[in-house]
N, C-alpha and C positions, 0 to 999 in steps of 0.2 A: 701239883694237885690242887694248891687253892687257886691259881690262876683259871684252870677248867673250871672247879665250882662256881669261882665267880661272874664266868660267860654264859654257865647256864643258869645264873640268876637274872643277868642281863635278858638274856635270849627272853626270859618270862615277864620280867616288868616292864620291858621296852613296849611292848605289843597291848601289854593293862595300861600302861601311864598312853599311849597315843589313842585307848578304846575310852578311857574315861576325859580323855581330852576332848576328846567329838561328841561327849555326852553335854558338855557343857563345862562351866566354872566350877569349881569346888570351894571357892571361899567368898563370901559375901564381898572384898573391897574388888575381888573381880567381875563381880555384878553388876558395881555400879559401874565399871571402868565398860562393859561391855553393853548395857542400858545408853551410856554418853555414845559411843561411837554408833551407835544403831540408828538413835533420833539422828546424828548428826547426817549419816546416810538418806534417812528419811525424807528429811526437808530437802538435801540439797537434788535428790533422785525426782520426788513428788510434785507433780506440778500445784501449784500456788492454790489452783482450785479446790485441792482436795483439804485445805488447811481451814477454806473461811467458806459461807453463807455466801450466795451473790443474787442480789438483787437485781430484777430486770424493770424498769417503771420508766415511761415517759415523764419529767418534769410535766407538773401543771402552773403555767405563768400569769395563766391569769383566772378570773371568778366573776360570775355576773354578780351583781350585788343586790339584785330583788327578789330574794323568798325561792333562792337555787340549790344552796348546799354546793360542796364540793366532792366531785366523785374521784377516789385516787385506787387506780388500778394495776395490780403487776403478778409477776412471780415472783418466789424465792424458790433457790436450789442449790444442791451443793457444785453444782456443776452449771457454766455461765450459757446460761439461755439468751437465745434469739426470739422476743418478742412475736416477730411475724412467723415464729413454726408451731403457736400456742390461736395464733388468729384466726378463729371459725369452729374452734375445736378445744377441747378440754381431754389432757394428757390423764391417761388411768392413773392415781397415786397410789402409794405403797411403802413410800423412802420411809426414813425418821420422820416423827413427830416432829413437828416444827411452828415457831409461833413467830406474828407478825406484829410489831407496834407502832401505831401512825403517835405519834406529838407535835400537837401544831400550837402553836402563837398568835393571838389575837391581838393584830394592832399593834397599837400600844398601850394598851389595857392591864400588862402587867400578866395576865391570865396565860395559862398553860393547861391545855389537856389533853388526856391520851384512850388510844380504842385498841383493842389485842383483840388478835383472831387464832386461831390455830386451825391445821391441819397437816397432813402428809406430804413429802416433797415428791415431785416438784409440785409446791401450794400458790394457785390463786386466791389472791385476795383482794378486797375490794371496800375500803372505807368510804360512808359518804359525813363529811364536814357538814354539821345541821347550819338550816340559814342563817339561823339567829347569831350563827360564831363567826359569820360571812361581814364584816366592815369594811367601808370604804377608808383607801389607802387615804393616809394621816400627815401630811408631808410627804418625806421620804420615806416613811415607815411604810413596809406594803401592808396590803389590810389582813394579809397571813401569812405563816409562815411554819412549812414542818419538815420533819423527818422520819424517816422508817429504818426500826432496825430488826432483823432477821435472829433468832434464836433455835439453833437444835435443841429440844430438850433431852434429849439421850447424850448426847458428847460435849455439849456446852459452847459447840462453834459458833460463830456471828458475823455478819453479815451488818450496813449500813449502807443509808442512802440520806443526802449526798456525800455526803465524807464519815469515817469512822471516829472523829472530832465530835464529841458531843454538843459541843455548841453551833454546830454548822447545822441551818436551817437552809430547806429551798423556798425561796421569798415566792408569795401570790400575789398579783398586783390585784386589785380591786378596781372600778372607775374608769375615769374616761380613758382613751387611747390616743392620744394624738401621734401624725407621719406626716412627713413632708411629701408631696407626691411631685415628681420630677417632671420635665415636659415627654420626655418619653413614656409616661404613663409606672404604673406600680401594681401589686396585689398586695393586700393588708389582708390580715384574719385577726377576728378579735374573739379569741375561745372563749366558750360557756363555760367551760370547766368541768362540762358533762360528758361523762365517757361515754364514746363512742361502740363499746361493747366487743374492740379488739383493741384495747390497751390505749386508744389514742381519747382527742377531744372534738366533740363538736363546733364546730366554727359558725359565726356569722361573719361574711365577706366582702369585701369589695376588691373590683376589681377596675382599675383605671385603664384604658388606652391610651395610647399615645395621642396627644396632643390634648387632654386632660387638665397638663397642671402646667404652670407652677401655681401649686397651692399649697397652704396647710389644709390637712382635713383632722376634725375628732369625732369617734363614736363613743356612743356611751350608753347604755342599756336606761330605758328611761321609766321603765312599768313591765310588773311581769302582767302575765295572759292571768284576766279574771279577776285583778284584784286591783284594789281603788288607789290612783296615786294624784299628787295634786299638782304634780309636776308635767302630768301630760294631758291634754285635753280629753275626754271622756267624749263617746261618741254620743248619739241619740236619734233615735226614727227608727221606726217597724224593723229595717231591714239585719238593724244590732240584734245579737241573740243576749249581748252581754254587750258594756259600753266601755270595758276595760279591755284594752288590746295588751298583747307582749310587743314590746316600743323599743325601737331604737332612736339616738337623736345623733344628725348628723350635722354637724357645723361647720363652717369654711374660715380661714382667715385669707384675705378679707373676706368679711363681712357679705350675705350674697350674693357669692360668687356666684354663675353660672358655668358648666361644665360645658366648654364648647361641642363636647359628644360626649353621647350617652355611657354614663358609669354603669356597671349589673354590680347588683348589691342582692345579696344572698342570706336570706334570714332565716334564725331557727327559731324556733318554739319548742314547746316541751312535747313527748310524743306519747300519744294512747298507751302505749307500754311503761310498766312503772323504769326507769333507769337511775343510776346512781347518781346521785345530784340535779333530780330533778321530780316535779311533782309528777301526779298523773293527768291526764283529761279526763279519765272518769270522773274524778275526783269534782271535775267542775261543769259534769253534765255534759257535755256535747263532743264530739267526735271530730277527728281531723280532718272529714269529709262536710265537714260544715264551717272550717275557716276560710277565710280569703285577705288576700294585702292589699292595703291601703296607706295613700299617704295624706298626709296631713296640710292641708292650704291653706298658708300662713294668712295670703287676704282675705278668702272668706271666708274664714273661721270654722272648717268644717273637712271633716273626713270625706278623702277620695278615694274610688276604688282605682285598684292599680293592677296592671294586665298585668300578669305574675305565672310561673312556672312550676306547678308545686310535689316537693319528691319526698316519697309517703315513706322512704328506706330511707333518708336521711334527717328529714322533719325539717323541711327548709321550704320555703317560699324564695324565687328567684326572679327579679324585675329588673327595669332599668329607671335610673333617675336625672335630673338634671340640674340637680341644687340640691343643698341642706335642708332639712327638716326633719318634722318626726315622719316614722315609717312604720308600720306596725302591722299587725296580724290580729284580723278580728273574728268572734265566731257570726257568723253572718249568713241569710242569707242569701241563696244563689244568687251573681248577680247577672243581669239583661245588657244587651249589648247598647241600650242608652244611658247606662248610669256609667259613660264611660264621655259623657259631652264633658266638652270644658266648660266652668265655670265663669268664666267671661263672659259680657255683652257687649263691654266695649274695650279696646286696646288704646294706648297710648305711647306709640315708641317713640320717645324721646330720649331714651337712653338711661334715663333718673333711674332703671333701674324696680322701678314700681308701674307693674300691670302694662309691662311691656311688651307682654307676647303672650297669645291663645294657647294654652295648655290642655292639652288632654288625659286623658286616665290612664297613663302608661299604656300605652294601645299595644299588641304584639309587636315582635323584631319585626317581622315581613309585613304588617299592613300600611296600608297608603291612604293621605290625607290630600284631598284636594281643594283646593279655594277657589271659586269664583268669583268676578265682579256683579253688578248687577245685573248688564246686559250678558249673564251666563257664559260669557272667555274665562277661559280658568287661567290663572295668573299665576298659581304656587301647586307644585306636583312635589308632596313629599312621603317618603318611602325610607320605612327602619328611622323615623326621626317624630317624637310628638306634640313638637309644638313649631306655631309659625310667630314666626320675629315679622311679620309686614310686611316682609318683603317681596318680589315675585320672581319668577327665575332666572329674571337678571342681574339679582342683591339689590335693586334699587327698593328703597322703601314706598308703597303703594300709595295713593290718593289718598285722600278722607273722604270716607262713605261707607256704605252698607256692604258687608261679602258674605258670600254662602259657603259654609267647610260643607264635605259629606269624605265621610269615612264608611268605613265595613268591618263587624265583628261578628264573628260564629256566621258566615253567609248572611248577614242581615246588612245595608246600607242606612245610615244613620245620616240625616241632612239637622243641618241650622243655621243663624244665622247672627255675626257679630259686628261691632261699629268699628273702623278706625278712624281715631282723632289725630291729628300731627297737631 
């Protein structure tokens, strides 16, 4: 008899002890024991993304150093974005709350300071570093240096750039550039630090061909556009709207050098639209459609115009050149297809290196320069090249006397007339 009673006590608890089983834990040290195995599951099941903040930003390596700011641009989200599916377009937000913090390092000035944005993931964000924090690199010390960390404000996750190390800074370099350019020829980009308006930076370029170098080359931003520096000559005559161009300086080691073919050298300027890390042109009266390039003629002392290519989406002026010097972008203007004569009257190839060849105004790739003798036989046929070395189209170096160039710009033929001395 007790045996029956006690299976139909069984029969009734077996089925309550396995219904209160499935309801959960009934005593707090099995809550925690059940909490531990759960996270454990979590992490090792959950991909990695779902644990941290991931920041998406192109490093910026380098800053121009005259009255630019630095623009630093990216996403954050909790899930790892592809920069180029955010390029042209801005993703609808909704995620969590989310905030962004740039801290950057000046020099070595000791100084540290920080800019916080917030918004919704996936959040663009977009700091611009003011000029005044912009210093040229110190030594080895770059002229800045920062990091960005990502916070959700609802769950507390995080996110860094470059590393989750607090003390890991991404170094800005400031200043000049120097590369070695090989005899195979090279392409250098020396970035603005101005964002490009899909995550990237705007460059100014060069671009060597082969049989170019061997050389050292440095650039080095030498005057912004509009404002007075004492380091780059100042233009003057009717045709300046302003005497302060945006200046590059380009130097060789040696000293001089000339580029056996033509380099294209690719310049930017700031553009009519305000952008992050850069001024306006409104701001300084005049329009993109009233600058032009020019380079700068070390002999006689004076701004040249320079046939240039100019792209209103990118805000670059695109020339070619044949030596170091400054190169700049002025507001100017229009210019006639005679302010494109060279500046020589008379040559001297001797090789010394000084006023040894008739230079023109960066003429176009496709136009042709002819040279005559006196008694009008043309001696030099040159085409995509703008300067004559003396010689005629047999490399021999010409007589001493009088020769006639004539060139063509915009359909117009331009004639004149220079000396060579041996």
């Amino acid at each position: 008899m007790l045996k029956k009673r006690a299976l139909r006590t069984l029969r009734v608890l077996i089925p309550a002890a396995l219904w209160l089983l499935a309801r959960g834990p009934l005593f707090a040290f099995q809550s925690v024991e059940r909490a531990t195995v759960t996270a454990v599951v979590v992490l090792t099941q959950a991909p990695l993304s779902n644990a941290v903040l991931h920041i998406a930003h192109n490093p910026a390596q380098r800053a121009l150093r005259f009255s630019r700011g630095l623009g630093l641009v990216g996403v954050a989200s909790h899930i790892p974005i592809s920069l180029s599916s955010f390029a042209g377009s801005k993703p609808s937000p909704g995620g969590d709350p989310l905030q962004v913090t740039l801290t950057y390092k000046i020099a070595n000035t000791g100084i540290q300071k920080t800019m916080q944005m917030q918004g919704t993931d996936p959040f663009i964000f977009s700091f611009t570093v003011p000029p005044a924090d912009i210093l040229t690199d110190a030594g080895s010390t770059p002229g800045l240096a920062y990091r960005l960390d990502a916070l959700d404000l609802l769950n507390g996750k995080t996110g860094s750039f470059p590393s989750t190390d607090p003390t890991q800074f991404q170094p800005v370099n400031v200043g000049p550039m120097t590369f070695h350019v090989p005899a195979g020829g090279i392409s250098a980009t020396y970035s603005t630090g101005v964002s490009d308006g899909h995550f990237g930076y705007l460059y100014t370029r060069l671009d060597f061909p082969p049989s170019s170098g061997p050389v050292d080359v440095t650039i080095d931003e030498a005057a912004a556009l509009g404002q007075p520096n004492s380091l780059v000559p100042a233009a003057f005559g009717s045709r300046f709207l302003s005497p302060y161009p945006e200046a590059y300086n380009i130097t060789t080691t040696p000293p001089n050098y000339q580029f056996p073919v033509p380099v294209t050298l690719t310049m930017w300027y700031p553009s009519s639209q305000q952008t992050a890390g850069a001024p306006s042109l409104g701001m300084l009266n005049f329009s993109e459609s009233q600058l032009a390039a020019y380079a700068y003629d070390q002999f006689g002392s004076e701004w040249r115009p320079a046939s240039a290519n100019q792209s209103l989406s990118n805000h670059t002026f695109t020339t070619r050149i044949i030596q170091g010097s400054y190169y700049g972008i002025f507001p100017s203007a229009a210019l006639q297809p005679e302010d494109f004569r060279p500046p020589q009257k008379i040559i001297t190839p001797n090789g010394d290196g000084i006023n040894d060849v008739l230079e023109f105004g960066n003429l176009d790739a496709d136009a042709t320069i002819d040279i005559y003798n006196i008694n009008g036989r043309r001696v030099r046929h040159l085409q995509g090249v703008f300067i004559w070395d003396a010689r005629d189209d047999s490399g021999s170096i010409v007589e001493s006397g009088v020769y006639i160039y004539q060139y063509s710009k915009d359909g117009k033929v331009v004639s004149g007339v220079v000396a060579v001395a041996k």
